[in-house]
Every structure is written in structure tokens, then in C-alpha cells.
N, C-alpha and C positions, 0 to 999 in steps of 0.2 A: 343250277343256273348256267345257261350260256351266252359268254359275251363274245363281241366281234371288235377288236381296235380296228379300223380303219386311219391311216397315215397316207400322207404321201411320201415320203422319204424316208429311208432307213436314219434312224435316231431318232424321228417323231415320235414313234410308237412310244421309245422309252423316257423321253425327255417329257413328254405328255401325261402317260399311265400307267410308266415300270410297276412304281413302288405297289398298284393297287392291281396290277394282274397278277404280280408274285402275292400279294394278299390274300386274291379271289381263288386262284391256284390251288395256295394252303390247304385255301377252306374248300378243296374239290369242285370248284367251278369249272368249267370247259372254256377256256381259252383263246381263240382264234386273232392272231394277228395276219392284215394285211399290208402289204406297201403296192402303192400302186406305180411307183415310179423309181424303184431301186436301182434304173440305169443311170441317176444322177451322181451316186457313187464314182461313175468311172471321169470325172472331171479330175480326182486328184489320181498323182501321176503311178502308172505301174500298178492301179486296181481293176481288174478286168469284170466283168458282167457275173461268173463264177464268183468270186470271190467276195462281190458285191453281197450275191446271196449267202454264200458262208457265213458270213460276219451277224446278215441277221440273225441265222439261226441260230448261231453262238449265242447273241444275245435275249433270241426265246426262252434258250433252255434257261439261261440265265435266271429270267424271272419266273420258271416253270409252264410258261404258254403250253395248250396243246400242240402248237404246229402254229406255220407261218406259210403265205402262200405271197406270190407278186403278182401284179398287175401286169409287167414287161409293158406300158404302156410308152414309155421312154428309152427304151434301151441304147439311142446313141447319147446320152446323156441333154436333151431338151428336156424342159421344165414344162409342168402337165398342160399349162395356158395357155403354151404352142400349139397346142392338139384341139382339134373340136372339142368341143364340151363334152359331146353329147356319148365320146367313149369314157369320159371319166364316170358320168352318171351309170353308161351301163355296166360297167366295170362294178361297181358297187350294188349294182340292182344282182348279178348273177350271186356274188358273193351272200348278201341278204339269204337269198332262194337256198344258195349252196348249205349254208350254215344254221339260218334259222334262228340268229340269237334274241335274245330277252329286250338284254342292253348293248348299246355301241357306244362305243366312246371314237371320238373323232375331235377335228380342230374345230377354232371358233372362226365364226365369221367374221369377227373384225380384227382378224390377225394379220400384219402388214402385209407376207407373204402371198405374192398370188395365189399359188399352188394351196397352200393351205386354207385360204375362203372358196380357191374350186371345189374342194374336198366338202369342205364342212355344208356349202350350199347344194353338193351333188346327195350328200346323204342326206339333206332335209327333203329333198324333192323326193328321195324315192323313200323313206319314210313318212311321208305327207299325213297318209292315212293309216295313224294306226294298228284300227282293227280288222284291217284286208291282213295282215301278216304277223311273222312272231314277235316282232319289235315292241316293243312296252313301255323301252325310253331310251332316250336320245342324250347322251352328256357332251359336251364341248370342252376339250383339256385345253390347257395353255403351255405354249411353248417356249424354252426361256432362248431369246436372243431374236425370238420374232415376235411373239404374242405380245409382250409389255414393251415393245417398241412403236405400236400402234399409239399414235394421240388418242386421248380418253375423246375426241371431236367426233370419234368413229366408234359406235358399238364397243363401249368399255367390256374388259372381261371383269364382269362383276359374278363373285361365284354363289351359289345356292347350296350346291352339294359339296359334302366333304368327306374323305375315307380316311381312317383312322388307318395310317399306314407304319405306326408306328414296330420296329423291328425288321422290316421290309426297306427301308431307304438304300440299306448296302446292297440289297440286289441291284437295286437301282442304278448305282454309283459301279458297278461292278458289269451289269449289261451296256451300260452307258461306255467303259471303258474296251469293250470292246469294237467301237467307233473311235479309234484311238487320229485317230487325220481327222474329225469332228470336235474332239475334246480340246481347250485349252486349257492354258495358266490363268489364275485368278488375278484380276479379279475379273475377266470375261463371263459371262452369263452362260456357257457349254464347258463349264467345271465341275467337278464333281465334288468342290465348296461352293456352290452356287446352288448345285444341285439339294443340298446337305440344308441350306440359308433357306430355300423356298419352301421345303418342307418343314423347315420349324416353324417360320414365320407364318403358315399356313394351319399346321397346326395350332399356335397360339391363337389364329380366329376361331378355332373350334374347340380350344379347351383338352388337347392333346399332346403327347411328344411331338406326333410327328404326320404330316397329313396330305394329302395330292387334293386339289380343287377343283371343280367343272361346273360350269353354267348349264343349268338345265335347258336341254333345248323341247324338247316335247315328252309325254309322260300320256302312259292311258294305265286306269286303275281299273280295276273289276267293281260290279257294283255286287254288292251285298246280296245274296237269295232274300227273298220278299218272306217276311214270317205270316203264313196265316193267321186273318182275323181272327179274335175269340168269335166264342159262339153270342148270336145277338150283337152282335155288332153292324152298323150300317157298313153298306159297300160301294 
């Protein structure tokens, strides 16, 4: 299997789908995280554009990612909604091409976040169609301290799928930790008892320890080879 996280900001990716890359990892999946705007990093004081990227990659190896790449589509620390659209869409159409995955996991489109519905509406457009490419399906994660800050008034994140992440949360809480100027004290929602709370309570929908949730956004299944008629059979 190969999946692509698409994020806008470093700590999406892991706030979103740590637990179920270090999962997918495990089980030999190929891996690919993007950020497309890891120059928002340098807003807190004395982290420079380098360093910005270190911290991801710390936290790839974390979860076992194959590899992490950036966008640099922010690099003075502007948010991606500043920018035409229309580089965030291609930013993720090269990536697609680059990579080739199955599944993407990305944000939801009713997440308060600008940044985070440019994302999720830039990858619906360029996965539109399916069967032109490798894409298969399309998952939408949820981010804690923006996704459930949305009014239910606006595209609920109501979830469909769920990955049984159980065993995996410490990676989670442990790549998470490596965005230490992102992380707080509890009871804020960028904890890593917050982080611990969402994945039980998600689990408990699904009848497991432990579990990461995502809204299906689009899905193509192969159809069946067609069995030859018996013989004597009309056609």
C-alpha cells in the first residue's frame, strides 16, 4: 500500500494520522508525508526555516513515515489563504503525480482553520476523478484545537472510518512531542492527554483500545471480473 498525508503545517500530519502511519508503517506500507507550509513554524521565536524542517523529520521517523517533503509555499511565515489558491491545488497535483498513492489522508473541509479547508478542498479537486490516477480514496482526519472547534452549523466531522491504532498512540504522543512550542498543558486540546482522551473515546466508537477517525471523502472500488455464462444460458 502507499499512502500520501497531505497537512498544511507541521503537527497536522501528526495530530491528524500519527497513530495510523506508525500503524500502516508496521504493517510495511510506504509512507509519504507532506506539509505544504512548514514556514509557519518560524512565527515562534528563534525557530528558523531549517529547523522548522528538522523537527518534521524527527517526527516522521517517529511514526516510521517513509520520508517527508515541503511545499516551502510559506516560507516567510504567511498562512497558505494569503497565496492564490491555485499554488496550493498544484502543490498537491505534483505531489499525487510524484508519489502515486492509494490513499491520502488530509484535513476536513469543515475545519475552522482556513488553511486547513484550502487543503482539504485543494485535494478534492485534484482527486475529483478517481480513475484518471492512483488515488482509490480520500480520508479527511480531524485536528484537535481546530477540527472540533468548528460549529456542528458547518459540515460536522462525522467519522465513517476508523483504524484500530491501538499500541501506536505512543508514537503518536512521542512525534507529537517533538513540536514541543505547539504542545501544551492539559487540559488544552495540543496535549498529549488530549491526544491519549481522543483516541480512546474513538476507539470506544469502534469497539477497540485505541483508534484515529476520518470522514470518507471519496472511495473507487474495482468491480469484480464478470464470470462466464454456463453453457445454454441466454446472453
Amino acid at each position: 500500500m502507499r499512502a500520501l498525508v497531505v497537512a498544511a503545517h507541521p503537527d497536522d500530519e501528526v495530530l491528524g494520522a500519527g497513530a495510523t502511519v506508525a500503524l500502516l508503517a508496521a504493517q510495511g506500507a510506504r509512507v509519504h508525508l507532506h506539509l505544504l507550509a512548514e514556514g509557519v513554524s518560524l512565527r515562534h521565536p528563534g525557530v528558523s526555516l531549517a529547523e522548522a524542517r528538522s523537527r518534521c523529520e524527527a517526527a516522521a521517523a517517529e511514526l516510521g513515515a517513509d520520508d517527508v517533503s515541503f511545499g516551502a509555499l510559506a516560507p516567510d511565515a504567511r498562512l497558505l489563504c494569503e497565496l492564490p489558491q491555485r499554488l496550493t491545488v498544484e502543490a498537491i497535483g505534483d505531489r499525487l503525480r510524484a508519489h502515486r498513492p492509494e490513499t491520502v489522508f488530509t484535513h476536513h473541509p469543515g475545519d475552522i482553520h482556513a488553511d486547513h479547508r484550502l487543503v482539504a478542498h485543494a485535494v478534492t479537486y485534484q482527486t475529483r476523478s478517481l480513475g484518471t490516477g492512483s488515488v482509490r480514496q480520500v480520508l479527511h482526519f480531524e485536528v484537535l484545537s481546530s477540527t472540533e472547534q468548528q460549529t456542528h452549523l458547518v459540515a460536522p466531522f462525522t467519522p465513517h472510518v476508523f483504524y484500530d491504532v491501538t499500541g501506536h498512540v505512543d508514537a503518536k504522543c512521542r512525534a507529537l512531542a517533538v513540536y514541543d512550542h505547539e504542545v501544551h498543558a492539559p487540559p488544552h486540546p495540543r496535549s498529549a492527554e488530549a491526544v491519549r482522551a481522543q483516541a480512546t473515546l474513538r476507539g470506544v466508537q469502534a469497539g477497540v483500545h485505541a483508534a484515529e477517525a476520518f470522514v470518507l471523502g471519496r472511495e473507487l472500488r474495482g468491480t469484480p471480473p464478470a464470470r462466464p455464462a454456463p453453457k445454454g444460458t441466454p446472453t
